[in-house]
C-alpha positions in Angstrom: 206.4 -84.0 -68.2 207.3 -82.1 -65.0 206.4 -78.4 -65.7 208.5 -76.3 -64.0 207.6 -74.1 -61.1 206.5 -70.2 -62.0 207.9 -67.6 -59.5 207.2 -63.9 -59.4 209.1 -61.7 -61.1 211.5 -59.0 -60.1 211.5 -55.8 -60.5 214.4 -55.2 -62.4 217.3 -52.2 -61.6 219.6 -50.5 -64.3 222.8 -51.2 -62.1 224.8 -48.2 -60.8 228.2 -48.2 -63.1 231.6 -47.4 -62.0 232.8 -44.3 -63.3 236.7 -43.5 -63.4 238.1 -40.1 -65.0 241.7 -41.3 -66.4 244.7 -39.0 -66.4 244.2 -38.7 -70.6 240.5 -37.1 -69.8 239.2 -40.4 -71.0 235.8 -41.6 -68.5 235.1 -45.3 -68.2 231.4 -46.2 -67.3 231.7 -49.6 -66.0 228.4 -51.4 -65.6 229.2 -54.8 -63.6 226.9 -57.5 -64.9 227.0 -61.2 -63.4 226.6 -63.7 -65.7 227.0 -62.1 -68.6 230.2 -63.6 -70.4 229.9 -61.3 -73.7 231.4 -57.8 -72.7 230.1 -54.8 -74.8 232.7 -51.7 -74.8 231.5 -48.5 -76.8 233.5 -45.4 -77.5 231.8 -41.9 -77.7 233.5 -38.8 -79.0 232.1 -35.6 -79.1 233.1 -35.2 -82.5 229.9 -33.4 -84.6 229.8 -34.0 -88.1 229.2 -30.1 -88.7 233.0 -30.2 -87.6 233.8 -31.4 -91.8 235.2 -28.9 -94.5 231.6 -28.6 -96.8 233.9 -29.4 -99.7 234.6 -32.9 -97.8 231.4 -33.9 -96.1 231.4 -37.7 -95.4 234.8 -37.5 -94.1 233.7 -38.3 -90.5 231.8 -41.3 -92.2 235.1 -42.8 -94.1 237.7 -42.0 -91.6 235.5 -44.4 -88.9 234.9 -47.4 -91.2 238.6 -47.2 -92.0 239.9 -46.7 -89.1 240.7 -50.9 -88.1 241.7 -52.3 -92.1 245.3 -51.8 -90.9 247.7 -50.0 -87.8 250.9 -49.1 -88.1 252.3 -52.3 -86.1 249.7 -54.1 -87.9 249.2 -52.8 -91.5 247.6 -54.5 -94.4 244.6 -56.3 -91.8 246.4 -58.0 -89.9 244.8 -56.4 -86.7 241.5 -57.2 -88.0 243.0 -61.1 -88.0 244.1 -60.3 -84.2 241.0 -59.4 -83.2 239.2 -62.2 -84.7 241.4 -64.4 -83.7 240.7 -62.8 -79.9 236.5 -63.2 -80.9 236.3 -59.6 -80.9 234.0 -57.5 -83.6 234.2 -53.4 -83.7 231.3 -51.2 -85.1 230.8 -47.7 -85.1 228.2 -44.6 -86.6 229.5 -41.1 -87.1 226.5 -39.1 -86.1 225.7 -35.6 -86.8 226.4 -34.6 -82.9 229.0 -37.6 -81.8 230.5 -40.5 -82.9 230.4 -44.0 -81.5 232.7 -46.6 -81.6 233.2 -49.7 -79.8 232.7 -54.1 -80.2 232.1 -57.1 -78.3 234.5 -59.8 -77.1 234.5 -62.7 -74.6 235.1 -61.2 -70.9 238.1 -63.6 -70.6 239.9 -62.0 -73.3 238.6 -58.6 -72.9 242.5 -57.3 -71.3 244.1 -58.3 -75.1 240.9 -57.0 -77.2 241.2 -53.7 -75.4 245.4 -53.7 -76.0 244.2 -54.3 -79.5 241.4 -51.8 -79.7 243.6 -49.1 -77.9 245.9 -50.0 -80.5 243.6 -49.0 -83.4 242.6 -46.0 -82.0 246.2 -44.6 -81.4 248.4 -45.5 -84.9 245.9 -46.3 -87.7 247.4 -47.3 -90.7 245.2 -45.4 -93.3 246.5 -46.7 -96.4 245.4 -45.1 -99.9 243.7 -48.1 -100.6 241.5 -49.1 -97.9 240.4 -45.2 -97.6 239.6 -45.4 -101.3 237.9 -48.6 -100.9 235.7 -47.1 -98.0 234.9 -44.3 -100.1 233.7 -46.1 -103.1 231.2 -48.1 -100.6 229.7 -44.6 -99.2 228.9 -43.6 -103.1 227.2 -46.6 -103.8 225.4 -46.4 -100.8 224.0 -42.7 -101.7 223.4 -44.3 -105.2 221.7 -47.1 -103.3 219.1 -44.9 -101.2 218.2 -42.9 -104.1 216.9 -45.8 -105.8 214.9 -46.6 -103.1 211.3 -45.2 -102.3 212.3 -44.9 -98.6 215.9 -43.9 -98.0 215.1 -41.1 -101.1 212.3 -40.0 -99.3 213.9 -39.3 -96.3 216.7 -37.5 -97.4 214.4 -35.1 -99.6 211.9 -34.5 -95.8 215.1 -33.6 -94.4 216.7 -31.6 -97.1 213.4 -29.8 -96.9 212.8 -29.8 -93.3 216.7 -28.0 -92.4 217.3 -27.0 -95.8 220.6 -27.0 -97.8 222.4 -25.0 -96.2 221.8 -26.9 -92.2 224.2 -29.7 -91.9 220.7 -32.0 -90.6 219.6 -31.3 -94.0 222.6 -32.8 -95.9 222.9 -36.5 -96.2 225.3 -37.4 -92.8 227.8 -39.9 -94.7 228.1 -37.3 -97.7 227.4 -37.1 -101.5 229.3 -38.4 -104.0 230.9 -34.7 -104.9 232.2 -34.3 -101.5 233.1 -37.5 -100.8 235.1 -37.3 -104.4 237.4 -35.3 -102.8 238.9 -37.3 -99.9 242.0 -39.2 -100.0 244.0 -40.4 -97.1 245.7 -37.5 -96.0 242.7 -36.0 -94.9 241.6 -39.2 -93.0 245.1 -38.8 -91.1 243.7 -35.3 -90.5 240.4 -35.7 -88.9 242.0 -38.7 -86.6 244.3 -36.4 -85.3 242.3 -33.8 -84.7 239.6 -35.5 -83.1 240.3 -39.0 -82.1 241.1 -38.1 -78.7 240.5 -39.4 -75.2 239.6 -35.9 -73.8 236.5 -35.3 -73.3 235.7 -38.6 -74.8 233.2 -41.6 -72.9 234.0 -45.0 -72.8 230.9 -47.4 -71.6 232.0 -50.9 -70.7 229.3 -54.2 -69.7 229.9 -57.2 -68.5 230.5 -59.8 -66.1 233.9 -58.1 -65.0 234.5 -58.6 -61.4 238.1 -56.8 -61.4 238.2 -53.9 -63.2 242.0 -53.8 -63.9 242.0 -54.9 -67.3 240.6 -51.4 -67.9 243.4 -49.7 -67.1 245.0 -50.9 -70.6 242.9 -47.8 -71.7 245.5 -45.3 -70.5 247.8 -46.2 -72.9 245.8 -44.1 -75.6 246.6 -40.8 -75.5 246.4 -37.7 -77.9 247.1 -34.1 -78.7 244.2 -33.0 -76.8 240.3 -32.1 -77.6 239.6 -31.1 -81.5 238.7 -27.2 -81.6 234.6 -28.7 -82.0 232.3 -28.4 -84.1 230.6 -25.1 -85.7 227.3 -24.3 -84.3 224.3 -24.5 -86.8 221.5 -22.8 -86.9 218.6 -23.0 -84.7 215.5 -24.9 -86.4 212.2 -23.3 -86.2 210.1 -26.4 -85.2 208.4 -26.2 -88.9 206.5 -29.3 -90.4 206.5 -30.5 -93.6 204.8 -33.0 -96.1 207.3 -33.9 -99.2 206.4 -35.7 -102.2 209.3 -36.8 -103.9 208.7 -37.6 -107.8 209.5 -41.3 -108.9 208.3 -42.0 -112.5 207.7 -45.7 -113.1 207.0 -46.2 -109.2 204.7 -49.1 -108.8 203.9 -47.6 -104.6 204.5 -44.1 -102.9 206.3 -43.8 -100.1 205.0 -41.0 -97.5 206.8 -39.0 -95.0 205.8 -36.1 -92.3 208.0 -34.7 -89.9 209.0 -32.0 -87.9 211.9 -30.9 -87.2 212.9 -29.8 -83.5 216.0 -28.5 -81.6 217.8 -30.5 -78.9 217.0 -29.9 -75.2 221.0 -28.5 -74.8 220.3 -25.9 -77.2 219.9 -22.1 -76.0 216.6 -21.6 -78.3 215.1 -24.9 -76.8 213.0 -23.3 -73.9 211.7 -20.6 -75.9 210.8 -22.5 -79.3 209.6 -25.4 -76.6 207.1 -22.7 -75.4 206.5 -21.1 -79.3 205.4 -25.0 -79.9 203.2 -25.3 -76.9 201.0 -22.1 -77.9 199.8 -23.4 -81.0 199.0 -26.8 -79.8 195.4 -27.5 -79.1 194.0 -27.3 -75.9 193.5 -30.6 -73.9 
């Protein structure tokens, strides 16, 4: 057996990406990578959960994971079957400060996935049933983490950390009251107002020597940026250690955190400091 010979490494480089600012307020990071054959395209909007009615928290959640079971020109999942047929796959998180969305497809048929994925972000179809089937999987998923040691545990450290009345201290996809109340009409609702390209970020990554095909992505426009999100209250940087009840339970399950503020928050310097003062001295 010929081994092979062992050369030193290289440092490695995050490449410089390509930015472009479309007409629709839309950015496009592209990040040119040779070789790689597998293009990865993710959507973020600066759409913050804490932008949901309280009566209808999860809505972000539902409206996302419904958003590609049908389009207008391609109801009833048929676009899903076009973009499988391409080799495409879509995900995306609503997150309590922005929401992602985006896939992977073959870089060869990258132009058609992104007609397609333009598609599903300008005209979903939001049909009564799909919503309604999307909002039956979020309540068993709530009903899913509160059987489990974990996932319960972590929603009780957070209810405690933010309390009730923070949105971080409410579970992000919703409860089954909320979530009760949604029907399709108010998925049309958040889509409109927020599924926009202002102000929105598009990352792309891939071996794409020509980046024309991105220009499919002006073809989605919108009304214009959602009036954002309502500004919660600061946290105070407060630890806790919950113990969460589970009769029966053969293990515990044991959390501590703390909670903290983001570094684009106005308090952040000052609680930063409150933090450092009663930390012991090196």
């Amino acid at each position: 057996m010929i081994r092979p010979d062992v050369t030193l490494s290289q440092a490695w480089h995050f490449p410089t990406p390509t930015v472009m600012s479309l007409p629709t307020g839309l950015t496009v990071w592209h990040v040119q990578l040779p070789g790689q054959h597998l293009a990865t395209f993710e959507l973020v909007l600066p759409v913050a959960l804490t932008a949901e009615p309280p009566d209808r928290e999860g809505l972000g959640t539902v409206a996302l994971h419904a958003i590609d079971e049908g389009t207008v020109s391609h109801p009833d999942g048929r676009i899903g079957e076009l973009l499988e047929g391409q080799g495409a796959t879509l995900h995306g998180t609503a997150r309590l400060r922005y929401t992602t969305f985006g896939g992977q497809a073959p870089i060869r048929r990258l132009p058609e996935v992104l007609r397609l994925f333009v598609e599903v972000l300008a005209e979903p179809e939001y049909a009564e049933r799909d919503v309604a089937h999307h909002i039956e999987a979020q309540v068993a998923a709530y009903d899913s983490k509160l059987a489990s040691p974990g996932p319960s545990a972590r929603l009780a450290l957070r209810r405690e950390l933010y309390g009730a009345e923070h949105r971080e201290g409410r579970p992000a996809a919703g409860t089954p009251a909320t979530l009760g109340q949604l029907t399709a009409a108010d998925a049309h609702a958040w889509h409109r107002r927020h599924f926009t390209p202002d102000g929105a970020v598009l990352l792309v990554a891939g071996d794409l020597p020509d980046p024309a095909p991105l220009s499919r992505l002006a073809d989605w426009v919108g009304p214009g940026r959602g009036s954002g999100s309502t500004p919660a209250p600061a946290p105070d940087g407060r630890s806790r250690i919950v113990v969460v009840d589970r009769p029966g339970s053969v293990q515990a399950t044991i959390l501590i955190g703390r909670r903290s503020v983001p570094r684009s928050h106005e308090r952040w310097p000052a609680l930063r400091l409150a933090g450092s003062a009663h930390s012991p001295a090196a």
